[in-house]
N, C-alpha and C positions, 0 to 999 in steps of 0.2 A: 567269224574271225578264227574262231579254234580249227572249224572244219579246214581252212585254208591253210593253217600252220601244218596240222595233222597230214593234208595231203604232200606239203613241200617235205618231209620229216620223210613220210612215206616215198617220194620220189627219188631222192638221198640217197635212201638204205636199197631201194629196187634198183641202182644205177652203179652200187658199190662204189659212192665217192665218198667214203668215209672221212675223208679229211675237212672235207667242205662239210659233211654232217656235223661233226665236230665241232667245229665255229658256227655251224648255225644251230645247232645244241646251246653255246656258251652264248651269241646270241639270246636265245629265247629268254636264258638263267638270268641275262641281264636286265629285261625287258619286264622280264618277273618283278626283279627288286626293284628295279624304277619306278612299279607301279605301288609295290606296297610300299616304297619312303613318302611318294606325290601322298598315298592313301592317308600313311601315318601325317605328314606333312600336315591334309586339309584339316584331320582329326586334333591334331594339336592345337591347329588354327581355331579349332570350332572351340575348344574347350578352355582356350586362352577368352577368346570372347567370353565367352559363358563367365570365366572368371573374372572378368573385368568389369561385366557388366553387372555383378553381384559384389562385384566391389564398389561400385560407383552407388551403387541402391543403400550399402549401407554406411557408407561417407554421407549421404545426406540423411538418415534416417542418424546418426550418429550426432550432425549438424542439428537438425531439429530438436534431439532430444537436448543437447548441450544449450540452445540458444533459451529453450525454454526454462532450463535451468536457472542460468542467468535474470530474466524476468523475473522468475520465482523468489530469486536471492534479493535480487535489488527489490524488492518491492518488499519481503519482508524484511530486508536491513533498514528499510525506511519506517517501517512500523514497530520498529523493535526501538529502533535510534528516540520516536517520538515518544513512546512510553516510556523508555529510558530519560529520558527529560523532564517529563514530566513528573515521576517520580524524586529525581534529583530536585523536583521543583520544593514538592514539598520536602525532603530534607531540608532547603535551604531556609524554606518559613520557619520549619521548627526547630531551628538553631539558631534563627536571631533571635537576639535578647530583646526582641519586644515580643517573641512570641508567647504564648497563654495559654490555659488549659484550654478555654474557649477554642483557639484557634487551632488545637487537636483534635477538637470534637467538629469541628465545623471540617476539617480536612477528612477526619473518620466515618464520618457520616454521611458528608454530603458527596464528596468529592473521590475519594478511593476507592477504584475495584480492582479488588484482588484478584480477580480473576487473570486469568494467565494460559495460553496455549493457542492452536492453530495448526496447520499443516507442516509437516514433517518430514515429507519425501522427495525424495528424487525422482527424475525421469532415467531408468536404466533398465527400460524392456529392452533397447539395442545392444546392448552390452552384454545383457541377461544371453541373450539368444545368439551370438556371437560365440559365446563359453559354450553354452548348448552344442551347437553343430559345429564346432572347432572353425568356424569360418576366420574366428578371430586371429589367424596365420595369415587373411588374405593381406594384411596391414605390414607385414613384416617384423621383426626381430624387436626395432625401437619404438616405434610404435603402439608396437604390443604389449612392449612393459609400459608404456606409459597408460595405455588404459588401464590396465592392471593398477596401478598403483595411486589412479585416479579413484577407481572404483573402491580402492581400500581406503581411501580418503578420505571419501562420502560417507560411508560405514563408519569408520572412527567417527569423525564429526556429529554425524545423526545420535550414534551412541551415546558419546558427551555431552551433546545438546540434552536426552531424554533423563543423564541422570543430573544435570543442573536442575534441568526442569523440577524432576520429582523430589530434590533436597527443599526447593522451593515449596512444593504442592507440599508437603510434611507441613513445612512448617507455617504452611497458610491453614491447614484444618486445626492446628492447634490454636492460631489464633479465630477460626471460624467457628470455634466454639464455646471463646469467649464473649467476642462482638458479631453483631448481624452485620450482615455484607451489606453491601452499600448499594441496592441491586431490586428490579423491579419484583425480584421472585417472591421479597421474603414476606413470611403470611401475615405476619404481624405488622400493623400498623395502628397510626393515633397515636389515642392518647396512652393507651396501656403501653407503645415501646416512649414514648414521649418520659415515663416515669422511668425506664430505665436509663436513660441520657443522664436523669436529673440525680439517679443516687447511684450512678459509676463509679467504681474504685478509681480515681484518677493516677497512683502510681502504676496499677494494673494495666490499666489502657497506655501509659506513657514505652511500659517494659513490654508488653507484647505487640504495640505496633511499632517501635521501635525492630523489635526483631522481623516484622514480617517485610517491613520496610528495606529492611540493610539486606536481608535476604532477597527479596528483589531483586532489588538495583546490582546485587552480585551478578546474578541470574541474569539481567538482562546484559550486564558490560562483558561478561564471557559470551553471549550469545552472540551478539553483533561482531565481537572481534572473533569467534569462529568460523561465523557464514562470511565476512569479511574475504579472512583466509582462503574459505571455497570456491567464495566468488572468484577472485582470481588466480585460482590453479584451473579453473573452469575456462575461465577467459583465454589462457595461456594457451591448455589443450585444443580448442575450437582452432586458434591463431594457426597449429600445426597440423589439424584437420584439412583444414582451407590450403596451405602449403600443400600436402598431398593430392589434393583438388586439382590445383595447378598446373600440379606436375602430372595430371595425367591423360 
């Protein structure tokens, strides 16, 4: 194809028709940029795909991490709700005025575990790794703040959750070092703890599980009503993940 322009170019100029060279000069010039716009054209085309389809990869990797989230949440807001109950439980026994030292030491003992904690985190490797390779622009301007400001969220959240938790744990080892836990670990049994039951300080045992109690149930009523909260900004953002789905 070149040799064949190359010849007419040459037959032109060996014929002195300059004029027609001319126009078939601006010709060629034209033919030129035809072919690099079609070139730039597919190239834009190829990298518009590319982008789209590394958009679509992380709408759902974004989806799955959010959905599991969700699971996460409702499933520890239900276990959080039910220790919080039952906690509340026993407040309720030892505030009616029938209740008894007995019925302290039968709660103290048999029935309360202090113990407290579980899983903590979030799913946000897709988020993570979005901020990584700057991909997180493929989402646009609103979008973009909103993950942002989801992810700051979680953070906060997580944060406030771990220092409720630890005002909690304080002051559970101050009472775990008055009373044995209620718990299959502890070494002592029979009769030798049998005699500790029987000559307990009862205002002692009333003031420090009073506190480890109220602490708690603190503990647990801010918990619930933060993951609550999560829960649905979580829900929200999925709803306009899927909207972008849609739309695409």
């Amino acid at each position: 194809m070149i040799k064949f322009f190359r010849r007419i170019r040459q037959q032109l100029l060996t014929e002195n028709k300059f004029s027609k060279y001319l126009l078939y000069a601006i010709g060629e010039i034209v033919l030129v940029v035809i072919g690099i716009l079609i070139a730039l054209s597919i190239n834009n085309w190829n990298e518009e795909n590319k982008r789209n389809s590394l958009k679509s990869t992380y709408i759902k990797s974004l989806k799955s991490d959010l959905e599991n989230d969700i699971i996460f949440l409702n499933s520890e807001i239900e276990s959080l709700q039910n220790d919080l109950s039952k906690s509340e439980s026993f407040s309720t026994r030892l505030s009616s005025s029938k209740a008894t030292i007995d019925t302290l030491v039968k709660i103290v003992r048999f029935e309360f575990d202090p113990r407290s904690g579980g899983p903590n985190q979030l799913n946000r490797n897709t988020y993570n790794a979005l901020v990584a390779t700057g991909n997180i622009n493929l989402f646009g301007q609103e979008l973009t703040k909103k993950l942002h400001e989801h992810n700051a969220s979680q953070s906060n959240t997580l944060a406030t959750i771990r220092l409720n938790h630890q005002i909690y744990v304080d002051r559970m080892e101050k009472y775990a070092g008055n009373i044995p836990f209620n718990t299959k670990f502890n070494a002592i049994n029979g009769v030798l703890m049998e005699s500790f039951w029987d000559s307990i300080n009862e205002n002692n045992l009333k003031y420090d599980f009073n506190a480890v109690l109220s602490s708690r149930i603190r503990m647990l009523d801010w918990i619930v009503s933060f993951k609550k909260k999560l829960l649905q900004q979580t829900q929200e953002l999925i709803e306009q993940i899927k909207t972008l789905e849609n739309s695409e």
